[in-house]
N, C-alpha and C positions, 0 to 999 in steps of 0.2 A: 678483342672485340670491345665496341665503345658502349656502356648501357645506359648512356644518355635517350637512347630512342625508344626505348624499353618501358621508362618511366612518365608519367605525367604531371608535373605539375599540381598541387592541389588549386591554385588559382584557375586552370586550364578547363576543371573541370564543370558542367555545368549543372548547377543544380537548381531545381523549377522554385524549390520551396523557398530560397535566398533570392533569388533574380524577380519574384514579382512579388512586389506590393501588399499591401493594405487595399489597395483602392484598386488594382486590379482584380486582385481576389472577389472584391464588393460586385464590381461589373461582372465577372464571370459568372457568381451566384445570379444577379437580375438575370442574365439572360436566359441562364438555365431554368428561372423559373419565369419567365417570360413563355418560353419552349412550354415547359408544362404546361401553364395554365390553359395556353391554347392548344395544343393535345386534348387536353380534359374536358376545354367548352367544345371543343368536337366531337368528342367520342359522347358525349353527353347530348348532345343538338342531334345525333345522328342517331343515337338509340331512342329520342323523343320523339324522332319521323317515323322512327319504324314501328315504334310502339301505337304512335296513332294511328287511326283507322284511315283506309285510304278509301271509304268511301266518299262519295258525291250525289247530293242528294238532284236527282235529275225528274223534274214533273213532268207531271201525266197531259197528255195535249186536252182530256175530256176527264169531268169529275162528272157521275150522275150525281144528282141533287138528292139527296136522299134527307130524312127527317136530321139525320146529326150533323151533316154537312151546310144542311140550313142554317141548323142552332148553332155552327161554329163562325159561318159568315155573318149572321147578324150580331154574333159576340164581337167582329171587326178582325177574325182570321181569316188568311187566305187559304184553302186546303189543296195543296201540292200534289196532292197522290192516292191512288184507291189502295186496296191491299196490300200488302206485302208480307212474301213467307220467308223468313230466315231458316235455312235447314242448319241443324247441331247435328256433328257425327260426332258420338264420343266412342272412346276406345279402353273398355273395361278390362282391369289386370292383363295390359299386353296383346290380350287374344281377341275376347268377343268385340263383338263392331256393331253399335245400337245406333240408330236413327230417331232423332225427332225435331220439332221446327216452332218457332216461336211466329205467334203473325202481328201485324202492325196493320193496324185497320186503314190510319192515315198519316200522312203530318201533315203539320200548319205550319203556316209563318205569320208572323205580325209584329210588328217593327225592328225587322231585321231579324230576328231569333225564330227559329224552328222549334218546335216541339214534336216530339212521339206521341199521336193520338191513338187512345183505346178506349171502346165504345162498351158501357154496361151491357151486358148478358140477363135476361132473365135468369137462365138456366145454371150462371152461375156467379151467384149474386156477392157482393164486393161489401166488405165490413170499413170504414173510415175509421180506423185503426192502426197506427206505427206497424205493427207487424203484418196485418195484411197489407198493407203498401208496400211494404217492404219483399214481401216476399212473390205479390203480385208484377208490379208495377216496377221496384228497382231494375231488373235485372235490363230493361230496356233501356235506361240512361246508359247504363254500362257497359252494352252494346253500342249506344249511339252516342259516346263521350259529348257531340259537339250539339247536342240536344243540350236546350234551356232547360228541359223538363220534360215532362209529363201529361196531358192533357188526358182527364178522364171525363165522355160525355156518357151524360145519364138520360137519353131523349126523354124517358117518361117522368122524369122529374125536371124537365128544362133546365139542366145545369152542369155547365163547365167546371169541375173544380181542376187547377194549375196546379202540380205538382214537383219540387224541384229539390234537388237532392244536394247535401250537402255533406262528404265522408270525412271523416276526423281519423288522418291515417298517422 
């Protein structure tokens, strides 16, 4: 028998690491990180949809004119909306299942920007303080990310104070 057929050539043989380049190797990398990047501005774009809020702020056809919606139109607001209840279900250690709702008295617009408006309470009266705003008033940005801010009207003191939050994350 001939073991000529047996054998191969070491010239025959082909190996990736000898047969390409410098400058192929370079191209292969670009594209590979080409592929990536857009991978990653996608998966990035995609989880910035979801994470936004998918609501839509849709007005009310009829706003009664009430003493704060006066004081918000002659401030040069337009007022979008009567009430609104946000219901919270939370879900304590797994098991128990608590109810409760945050309300939004209105929003405004005025030039081009929305705000969440909330109207002073006698009943339960609002300190102009970092931490009462904070623990007031934040949590409503937070819900409404695409909120300017804040609008707090005080009728018995005729005054709008603009509220606008800015987190250092």
């Amino acid at each position: 028998m001939d073991n000529k057929g047996i054998f191969i050539k070491r010239s025959e043989v082909v190996d990736w690491g000898d047969s390409m380049r410098s400058g192929d190797q370079l191209v292969l990398l670009l594209i590979i990180g080409i592929i990536g990047i857009a991978l990653f501005m996608g998966l990035r774009s995609r989880l910035n949809k979801s994470a936004q809020s998918k609501w839509v702020l849709v007005p009310d056809e009829e706003i009664p004119v009430t003493d704060a919606v006066a004081l918000l139109e002659n401030a040069g607001y337009e007022v979008m909306t009567t009430k609104r209840k946000i219901p919270i279900r939370m879900l304590v250690d797994d098991q128990e299942e608590l109810f409760s709702r945050y309300f939004v008295d209105h929003f405004a617009q005025s030039e081009d920007k929305w705000y969440v408006v909330k109207i002073a309470r006698s009943r339960n009266p609002f300190e102009m303080r970092g931490s009462s705003i904070r623990d007031q008033l934040l949590p409503y940005q937070l819900i409404y990310l695409e909120a300017a801010g804040v609008l707090y009207v005080d009728v018995s003191l005729q005054k709008i104070v603009k509220i606008q939050f800015e987190l250092e994350i």
